[in-house]
MARBAGU-237624 format. One record per atom (N, C-alpha, C, O): x, y, z. Coordinates in pm, whole numbers, padded with zeros to 5 digits, always signed. Each point is the difference from the previous one (the first is absolute). Layout:
! residues N
XYZ/...
! end
This chain:
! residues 105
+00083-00880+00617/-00070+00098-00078/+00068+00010-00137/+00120-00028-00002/-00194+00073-00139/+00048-00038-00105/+00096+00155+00002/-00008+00081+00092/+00074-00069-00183/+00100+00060-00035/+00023+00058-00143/+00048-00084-00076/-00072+00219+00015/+00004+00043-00147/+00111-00023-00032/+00098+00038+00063/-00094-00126-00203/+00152-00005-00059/-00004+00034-00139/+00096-00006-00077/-00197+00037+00053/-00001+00049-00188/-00174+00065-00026/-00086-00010+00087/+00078+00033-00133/-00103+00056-00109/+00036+00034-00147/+00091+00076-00034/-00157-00130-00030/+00025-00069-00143/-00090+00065-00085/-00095+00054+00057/+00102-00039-00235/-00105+00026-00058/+00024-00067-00110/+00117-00020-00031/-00232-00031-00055/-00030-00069-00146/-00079+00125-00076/-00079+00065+00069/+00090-00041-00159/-00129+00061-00086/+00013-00125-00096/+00088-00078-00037/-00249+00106+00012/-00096-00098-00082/-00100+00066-00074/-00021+00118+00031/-00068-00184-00149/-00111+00031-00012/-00082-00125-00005/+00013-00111-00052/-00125+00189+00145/-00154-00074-00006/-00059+00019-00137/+00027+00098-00069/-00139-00228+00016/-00093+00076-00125/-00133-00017+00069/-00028-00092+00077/-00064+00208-00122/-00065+00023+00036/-00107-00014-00150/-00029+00086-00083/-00013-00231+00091/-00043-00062-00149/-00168+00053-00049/-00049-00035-00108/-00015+00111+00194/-00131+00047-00021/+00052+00120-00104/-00036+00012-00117/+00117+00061+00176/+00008+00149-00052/+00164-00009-00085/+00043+00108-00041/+00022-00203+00023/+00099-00052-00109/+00136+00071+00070/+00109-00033-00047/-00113+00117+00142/+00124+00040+00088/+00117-00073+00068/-00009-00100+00071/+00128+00172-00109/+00063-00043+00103/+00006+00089+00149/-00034+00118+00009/+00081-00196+00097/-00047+00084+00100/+00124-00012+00093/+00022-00100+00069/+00084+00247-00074/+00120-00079+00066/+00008-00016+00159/-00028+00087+00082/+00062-00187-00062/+00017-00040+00135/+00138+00039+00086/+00099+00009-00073/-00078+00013+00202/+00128-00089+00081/-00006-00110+00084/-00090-00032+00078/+00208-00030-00105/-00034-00149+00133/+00107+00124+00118/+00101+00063-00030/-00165-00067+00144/+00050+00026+00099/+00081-00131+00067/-00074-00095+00027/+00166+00083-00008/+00088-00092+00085/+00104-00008+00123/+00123+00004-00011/-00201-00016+00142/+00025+00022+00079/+00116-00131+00142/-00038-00075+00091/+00158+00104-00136/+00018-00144+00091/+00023+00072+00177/+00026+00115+00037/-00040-00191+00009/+00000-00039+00165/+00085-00115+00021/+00000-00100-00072/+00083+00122+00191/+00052-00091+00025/-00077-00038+00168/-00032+00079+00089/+00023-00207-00095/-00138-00060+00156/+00100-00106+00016/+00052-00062-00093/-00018+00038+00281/+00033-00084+00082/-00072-00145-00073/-00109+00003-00058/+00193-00128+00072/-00056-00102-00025/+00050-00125+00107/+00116+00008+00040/-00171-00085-00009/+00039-00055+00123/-00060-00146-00016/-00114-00043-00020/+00291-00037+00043/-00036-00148-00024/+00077-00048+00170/+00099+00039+00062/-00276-00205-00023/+00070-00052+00089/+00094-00096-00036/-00016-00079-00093/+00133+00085+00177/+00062-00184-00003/+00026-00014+00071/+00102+00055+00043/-00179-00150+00031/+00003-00049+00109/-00073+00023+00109/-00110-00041+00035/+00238+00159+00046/-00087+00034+00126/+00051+00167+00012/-00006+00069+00102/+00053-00032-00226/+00050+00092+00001/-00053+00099-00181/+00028-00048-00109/-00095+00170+00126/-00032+00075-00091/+00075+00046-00095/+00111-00018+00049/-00096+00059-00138/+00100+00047-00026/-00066+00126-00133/-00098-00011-00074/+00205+00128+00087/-00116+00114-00069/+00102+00080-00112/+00092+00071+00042/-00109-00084-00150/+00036-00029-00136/-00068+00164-00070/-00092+00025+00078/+00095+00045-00142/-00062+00058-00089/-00025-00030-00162/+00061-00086-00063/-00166+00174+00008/-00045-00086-00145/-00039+00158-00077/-00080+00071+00060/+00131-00026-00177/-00081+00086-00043/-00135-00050-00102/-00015-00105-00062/-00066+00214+00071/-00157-00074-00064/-00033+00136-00066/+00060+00107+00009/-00162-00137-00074/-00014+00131-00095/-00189+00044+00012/-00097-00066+00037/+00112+00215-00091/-00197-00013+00006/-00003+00114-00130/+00061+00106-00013/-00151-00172-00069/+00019+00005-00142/-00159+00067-00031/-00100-00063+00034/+00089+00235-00121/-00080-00029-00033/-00001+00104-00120/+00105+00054-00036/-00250-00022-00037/+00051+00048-00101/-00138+00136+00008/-00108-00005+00059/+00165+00109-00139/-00073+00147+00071/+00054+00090-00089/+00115-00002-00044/-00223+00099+00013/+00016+00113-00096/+00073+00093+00063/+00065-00018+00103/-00079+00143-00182/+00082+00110+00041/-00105+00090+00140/+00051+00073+00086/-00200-00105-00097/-00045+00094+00063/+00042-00075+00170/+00026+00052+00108/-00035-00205-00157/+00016-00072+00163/+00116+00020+00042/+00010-00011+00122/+00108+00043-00189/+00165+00006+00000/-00008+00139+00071/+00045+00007+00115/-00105+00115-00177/-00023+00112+00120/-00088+00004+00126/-00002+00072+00100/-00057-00162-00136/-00072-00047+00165/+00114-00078+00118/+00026+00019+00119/+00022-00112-00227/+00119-00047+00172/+00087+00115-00043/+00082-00092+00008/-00015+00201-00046/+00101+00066+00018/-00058+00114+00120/+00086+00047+00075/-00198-00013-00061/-00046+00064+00086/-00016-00070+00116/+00042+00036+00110/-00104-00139-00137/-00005-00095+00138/+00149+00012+00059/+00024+00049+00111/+00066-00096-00192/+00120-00045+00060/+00118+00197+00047/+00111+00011+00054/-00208+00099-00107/+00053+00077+00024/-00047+00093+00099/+00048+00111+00019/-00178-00178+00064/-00081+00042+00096/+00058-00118+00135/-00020+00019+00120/+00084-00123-00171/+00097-00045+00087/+00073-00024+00050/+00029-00072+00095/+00048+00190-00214/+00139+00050+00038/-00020+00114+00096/+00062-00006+00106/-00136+00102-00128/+00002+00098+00088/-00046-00043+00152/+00009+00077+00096/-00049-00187-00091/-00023-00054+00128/+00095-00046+00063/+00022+00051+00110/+00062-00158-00157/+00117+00003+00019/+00091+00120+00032/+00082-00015+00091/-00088+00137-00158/+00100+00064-00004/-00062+00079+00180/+00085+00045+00077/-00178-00043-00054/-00078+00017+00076/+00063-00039+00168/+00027+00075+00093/-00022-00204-00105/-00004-00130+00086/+00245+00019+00063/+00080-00007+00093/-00094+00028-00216/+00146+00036+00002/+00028+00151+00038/+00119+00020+00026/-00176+00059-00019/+00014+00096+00096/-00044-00021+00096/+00074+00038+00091/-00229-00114-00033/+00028-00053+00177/+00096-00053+00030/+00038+00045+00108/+00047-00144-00160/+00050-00113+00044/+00170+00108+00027/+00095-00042+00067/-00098+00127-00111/+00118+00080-00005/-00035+00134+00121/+00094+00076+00024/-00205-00056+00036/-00055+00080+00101/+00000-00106+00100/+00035+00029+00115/-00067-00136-00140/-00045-00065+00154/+00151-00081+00048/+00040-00017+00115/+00037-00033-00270/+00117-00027+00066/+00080+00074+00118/+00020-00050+00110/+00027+00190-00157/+00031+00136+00052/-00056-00007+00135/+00080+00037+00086/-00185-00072-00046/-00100+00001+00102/+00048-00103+00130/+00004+00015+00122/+00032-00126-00215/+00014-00128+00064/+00164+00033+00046/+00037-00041+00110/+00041+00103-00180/+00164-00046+00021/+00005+00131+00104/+00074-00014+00097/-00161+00166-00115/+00044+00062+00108/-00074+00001+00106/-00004+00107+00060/-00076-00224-00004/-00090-00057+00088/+00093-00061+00116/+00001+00016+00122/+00097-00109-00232/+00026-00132+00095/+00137+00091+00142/+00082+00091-00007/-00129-00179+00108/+00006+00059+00135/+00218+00013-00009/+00067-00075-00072/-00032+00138+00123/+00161+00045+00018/+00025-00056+00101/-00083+00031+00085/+00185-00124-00035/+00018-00015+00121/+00170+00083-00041/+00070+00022-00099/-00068+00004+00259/+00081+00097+00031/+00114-00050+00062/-00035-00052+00106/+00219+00039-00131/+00091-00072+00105/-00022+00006+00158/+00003-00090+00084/-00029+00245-00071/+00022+00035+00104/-00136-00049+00101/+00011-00014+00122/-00129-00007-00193/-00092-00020+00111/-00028-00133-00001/+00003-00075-00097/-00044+00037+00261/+00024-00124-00030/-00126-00079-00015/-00115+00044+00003/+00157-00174-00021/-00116-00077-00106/-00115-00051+00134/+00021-00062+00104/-00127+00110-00155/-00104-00057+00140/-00080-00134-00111/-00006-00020-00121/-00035-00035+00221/-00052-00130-00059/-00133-00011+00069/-00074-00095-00023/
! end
């Protein structure tokens, strides 16, 4: 599974040659790092590679993923309070064996 290792930004301007504007842009730049996997032989072998996903977006789309990405934080933050209830759940679940009694099989 890929892996976040940066998020990047460029500003730029677009022209927008009908109406004689400039129109400022950002390059969003996003790298990932993804498993890469070479055979030799008879044996796989699994390497990683970082790769990038590149694109370019105004200010109104720039508050569109900050919401996106801040409607998936709270999910997360979410997910991390089960995982912190059900742990709790799981560790005072698991069965006690006792010295004194003895072990039936």
């Amino acid at each position: 599974m890929a892996q976040l290792v940066s998020v990047r930004s460029n500003q730029n301007f677009g022209v927008q040659y009908e109406q004689g504007k400039l129109i400022p842009q950002t390059e969003i730049i996003i790298l990932v790092e993804k498993p890469k996997y070479t055979i030799k032989g008879e044996s796989i072998k699994r390497k990683t590679k970082v790769s990038e996903i590149r694109f370019t977006c105004g200010t109104e789309a720039i508050n569109h993923l900050i919401g996106q990405l801040q409607l998936a934080q709270r999910v997360a933050t979410q997910y991390e309070q089960m995982a912190g209830v059900m742990n709790e759940i799981i560790v005072n679940s698991k069965p006690r064996i006792m010295e004194d009694e003895p072990f039936n099989s």
